[in-house]
C-alpha positions in Angstrom: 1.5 -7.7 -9.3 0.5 -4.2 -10.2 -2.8 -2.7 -11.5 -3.3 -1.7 -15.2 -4.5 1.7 -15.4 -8.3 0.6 -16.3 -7.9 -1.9 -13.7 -7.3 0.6 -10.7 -9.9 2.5 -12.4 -12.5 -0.1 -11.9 -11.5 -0.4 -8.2 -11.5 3.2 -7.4 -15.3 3.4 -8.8 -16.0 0.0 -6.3 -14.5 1.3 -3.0 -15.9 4.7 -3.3 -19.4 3.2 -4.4 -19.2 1.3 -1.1 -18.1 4.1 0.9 -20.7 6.7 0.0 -23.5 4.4 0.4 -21.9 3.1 4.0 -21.7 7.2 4.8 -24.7 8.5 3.3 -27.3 5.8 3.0 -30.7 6.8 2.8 -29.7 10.5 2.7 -27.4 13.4 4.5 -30.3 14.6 6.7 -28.5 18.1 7.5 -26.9 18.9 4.2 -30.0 18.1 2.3 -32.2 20.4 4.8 -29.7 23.3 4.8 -29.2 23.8 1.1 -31.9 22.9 -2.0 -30.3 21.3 -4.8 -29.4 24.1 -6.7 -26.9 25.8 -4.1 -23.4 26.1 -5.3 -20.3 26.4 -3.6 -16.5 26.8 -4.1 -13.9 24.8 -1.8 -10.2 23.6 -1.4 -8.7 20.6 0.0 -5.4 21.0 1.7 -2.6 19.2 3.2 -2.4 20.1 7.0 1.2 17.7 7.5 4.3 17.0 5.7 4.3 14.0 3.3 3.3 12.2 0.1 0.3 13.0 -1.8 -1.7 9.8 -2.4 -5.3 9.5 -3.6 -6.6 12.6 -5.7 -8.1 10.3 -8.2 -10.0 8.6 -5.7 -11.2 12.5 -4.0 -12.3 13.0 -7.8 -14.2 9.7 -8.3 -16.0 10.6 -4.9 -17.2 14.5 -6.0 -17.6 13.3 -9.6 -20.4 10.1 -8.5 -22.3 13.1 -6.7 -21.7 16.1 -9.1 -20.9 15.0 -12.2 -20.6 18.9 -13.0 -18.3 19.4 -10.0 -15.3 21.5 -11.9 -12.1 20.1 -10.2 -8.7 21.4 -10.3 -5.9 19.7 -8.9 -2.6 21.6 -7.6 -0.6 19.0 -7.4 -0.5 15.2 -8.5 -0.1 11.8 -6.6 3.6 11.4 -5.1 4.6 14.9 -4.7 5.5 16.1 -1.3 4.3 20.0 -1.1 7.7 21.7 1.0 5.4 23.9 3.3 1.9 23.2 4.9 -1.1 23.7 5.0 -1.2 23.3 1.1 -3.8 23.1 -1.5 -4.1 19.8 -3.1 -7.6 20.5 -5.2 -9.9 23.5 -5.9 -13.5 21.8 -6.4 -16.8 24.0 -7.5 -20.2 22.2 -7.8 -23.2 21.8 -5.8 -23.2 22.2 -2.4 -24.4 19.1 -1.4 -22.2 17.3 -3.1 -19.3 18.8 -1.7 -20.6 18.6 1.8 -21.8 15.1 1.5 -18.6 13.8 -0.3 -16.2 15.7 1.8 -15.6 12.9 4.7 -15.3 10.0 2.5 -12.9 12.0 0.1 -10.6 13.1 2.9 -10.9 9.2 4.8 -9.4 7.9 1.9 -7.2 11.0 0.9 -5.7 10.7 4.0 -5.2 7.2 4.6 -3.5 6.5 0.9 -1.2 9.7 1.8 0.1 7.7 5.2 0.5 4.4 3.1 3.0 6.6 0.3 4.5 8.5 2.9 5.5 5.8 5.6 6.5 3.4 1.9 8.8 6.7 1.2 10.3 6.8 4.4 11.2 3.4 4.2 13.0 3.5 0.9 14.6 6.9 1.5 16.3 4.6 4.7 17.5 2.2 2.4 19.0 4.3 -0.2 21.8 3.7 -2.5 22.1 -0.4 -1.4 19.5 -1.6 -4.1 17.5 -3.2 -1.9 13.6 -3.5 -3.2 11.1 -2.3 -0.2 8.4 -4.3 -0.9 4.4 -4.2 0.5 2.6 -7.4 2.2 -1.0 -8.6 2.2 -1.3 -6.8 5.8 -3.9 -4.9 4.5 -7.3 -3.4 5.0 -10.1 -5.6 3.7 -11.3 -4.4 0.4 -9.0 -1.5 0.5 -5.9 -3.7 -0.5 -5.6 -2.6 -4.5 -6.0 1.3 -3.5 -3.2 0.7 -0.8 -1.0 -1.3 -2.7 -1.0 1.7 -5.2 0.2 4.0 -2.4 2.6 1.8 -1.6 3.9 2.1 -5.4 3.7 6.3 -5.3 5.9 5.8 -2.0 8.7 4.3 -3.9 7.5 0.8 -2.5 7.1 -2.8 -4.9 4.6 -4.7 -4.9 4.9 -8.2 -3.6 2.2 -10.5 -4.0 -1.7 -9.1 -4.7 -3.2 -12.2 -3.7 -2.8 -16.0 -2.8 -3.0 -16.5 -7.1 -0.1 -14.7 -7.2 3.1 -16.8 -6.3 4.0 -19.6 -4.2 5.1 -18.6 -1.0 5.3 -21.8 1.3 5.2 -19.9 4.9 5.7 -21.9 8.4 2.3 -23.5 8.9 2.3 -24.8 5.6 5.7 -26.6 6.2 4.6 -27.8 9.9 1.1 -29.4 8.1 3.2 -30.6 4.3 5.9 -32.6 6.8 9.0 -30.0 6.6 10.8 -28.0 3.5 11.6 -31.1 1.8 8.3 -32.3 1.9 6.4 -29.3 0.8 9.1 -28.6 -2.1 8.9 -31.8 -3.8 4.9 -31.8 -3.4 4.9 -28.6 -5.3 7.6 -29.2 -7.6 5.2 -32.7 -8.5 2.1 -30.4 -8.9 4.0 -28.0 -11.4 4.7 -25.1 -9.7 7.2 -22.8 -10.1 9.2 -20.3 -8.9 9.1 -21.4 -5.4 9.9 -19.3 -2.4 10.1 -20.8 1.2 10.2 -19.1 4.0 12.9 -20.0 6.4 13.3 -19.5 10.3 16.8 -20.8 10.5 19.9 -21.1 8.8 18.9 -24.9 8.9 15.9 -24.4 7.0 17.5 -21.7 4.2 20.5 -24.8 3.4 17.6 -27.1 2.9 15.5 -24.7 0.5 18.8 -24.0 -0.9 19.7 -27.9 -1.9 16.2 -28.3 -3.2 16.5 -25.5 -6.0 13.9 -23.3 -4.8 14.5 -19.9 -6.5 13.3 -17.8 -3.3 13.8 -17.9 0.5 11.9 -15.8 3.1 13.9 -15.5 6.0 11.5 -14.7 8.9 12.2 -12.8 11.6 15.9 -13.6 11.6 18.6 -10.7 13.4 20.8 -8.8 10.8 23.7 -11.5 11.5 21.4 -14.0 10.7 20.8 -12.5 7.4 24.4 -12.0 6.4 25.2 -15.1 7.0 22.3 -16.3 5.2 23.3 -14.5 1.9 26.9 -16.4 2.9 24.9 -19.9 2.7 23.2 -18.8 -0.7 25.8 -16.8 -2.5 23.9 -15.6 -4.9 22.1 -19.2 -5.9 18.9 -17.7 -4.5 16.9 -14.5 -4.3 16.8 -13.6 -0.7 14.2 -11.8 0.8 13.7 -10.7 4.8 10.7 -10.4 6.9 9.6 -9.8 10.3 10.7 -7.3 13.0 11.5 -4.8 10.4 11.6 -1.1 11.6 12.8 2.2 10.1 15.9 1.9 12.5 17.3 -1.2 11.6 16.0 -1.6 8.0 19.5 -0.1 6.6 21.0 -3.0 8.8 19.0 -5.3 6.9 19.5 -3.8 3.9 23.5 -4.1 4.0 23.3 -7.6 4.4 23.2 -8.0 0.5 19.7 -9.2 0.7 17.9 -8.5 -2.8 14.3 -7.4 -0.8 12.9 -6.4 2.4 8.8 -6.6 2.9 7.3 -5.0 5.3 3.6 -5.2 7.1 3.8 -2.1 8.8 4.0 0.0 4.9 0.3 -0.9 5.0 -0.8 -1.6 8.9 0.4 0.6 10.7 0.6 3.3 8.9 -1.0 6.8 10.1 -3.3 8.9 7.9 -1.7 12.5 7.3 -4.1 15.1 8.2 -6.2 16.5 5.5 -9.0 19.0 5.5 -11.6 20.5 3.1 -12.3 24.4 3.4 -15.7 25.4 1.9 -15.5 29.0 0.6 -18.3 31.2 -0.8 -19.5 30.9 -4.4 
């Protein structure tokens, strides 16, 4: 499920709420001793790496809640991917505390959002011309989940499900407590819900999904032979999705399998913030 506009709007003013008053608290003891309130300053945040811009709105939201006179400028937008580094992403003007105070929050999130659309990218560039969907997981930081979902989407990445609300996804532990794929299905099915997807560990379990109409099958950490002969089993009669043990060298594996999607934890978990900086220049 993605965002509407005013939607991510509303969660970019949250997180950044929280993460100014978790950085500054009571008050930047140095900043606010160095300069009065009426210093300005000029300054320029830059891309140090290679990758995918993610996050200026959220670096805006952040200088804008202390400065609401900051002048911003941005040099780029959200999923480019600048050709040489360093390169300037904003120019910002506005009081000096502002831009001192806000600076590591801004680049925290800057540069974690940036990792999330670049690593999403990667991913999707591997897979490539097979029409296979690259989709996110729930693998993600606490509270952080809507802004890194979004990076996921400016990497070229779908969204799978935003929360438990979502969709039915029966996963293992659900089947080992409901009594089995049968017995889960046909609860479900009794309580009204629909689409169904079950995820499967063995080819055992995907022909039992499969003669119970459910309209989706996980199939969890199962090898790339697994998976083609998976899609054998289903021909078609199911959407099949794969999971688990997923890496940028064998994804493409995956992918030529005929599978219709691939999700993938490590979009969100593991990836690794790009290196951005702020540079403070005269007035």
């Amino acid at each position: 499920m993605e965002l509407k506009e005013k939607e991510l709007a509303r969660t970019v003013a949250e997180v950044v709420a929280l993460a100014l008053a978790e950085d500054i608290g009571s008050g930047d003891l140095t900043t606010q001793a160095l300069f009065s309130a009426d210093d300005r300053c000029r300054a320029q945040i830059l891309l140090e790496e290679e990758g995918i811009v993610c996050g200026l709105p959220v670096v805006r939201e952040v200088f804008c809640r202390l400065d609401r006179e900051v002048e911003i400028d941005a040099v780029v937008g959200d999923g480019e991917a600048p050709a040489e580094v360093p390169y300037e992403l904003l120019r910002l003007r506005g009081r000096t505390r502002a831009l001192l105070s806000g600076e590591r929050v801004a680049l925290n999130l800057l540069g974690r959002l940036s990792g999330i659309a670049t690593q999403a990218r990667a991913f999707v560039a591997a897979v490539d011309g097979t029409g296979v969907a690259i989709l996110d997981t729930r693998k993600t930081t606490p509270g952080l989940r809507a802004l890194e979902k979004y990076a996921v989407r400016v990497g070229g990445g779908v969204n799978h499900r935003f929360g438990l609300d979502d969709a039915v996804l029966v996963k293992d532990n659900h089947l080992r407590l409901a009594g089995g794929v049968a017995a889960a299905v046909n609860r479900l099915r009794a309580a009204g819900l629909a689409p169904l997807e079950v995820e499967a560990d063995t080819l055992e379990q995907v022909e039992q999904a499969l003669s119970l109409g459910v309209e989706r099958i996980l199939l969890d950490n199962m090898s790339p032979a697994e998976a083609a002969r998976a899609v054998e089993i289903v021909s078609r009669r199911a959407e099949l999705e794969v999971s688990g043990g997923v890496t940028l060298e064998n994804v493409r594996a995956y992918a030529e399998t005929g599978v219709d999607a691939i999700s993938i934890g490590a979009l969100t978990h593991s990836a690794r913030s790009l290196d951005v900086s702020m540079e403070v220049l005269e007035p």
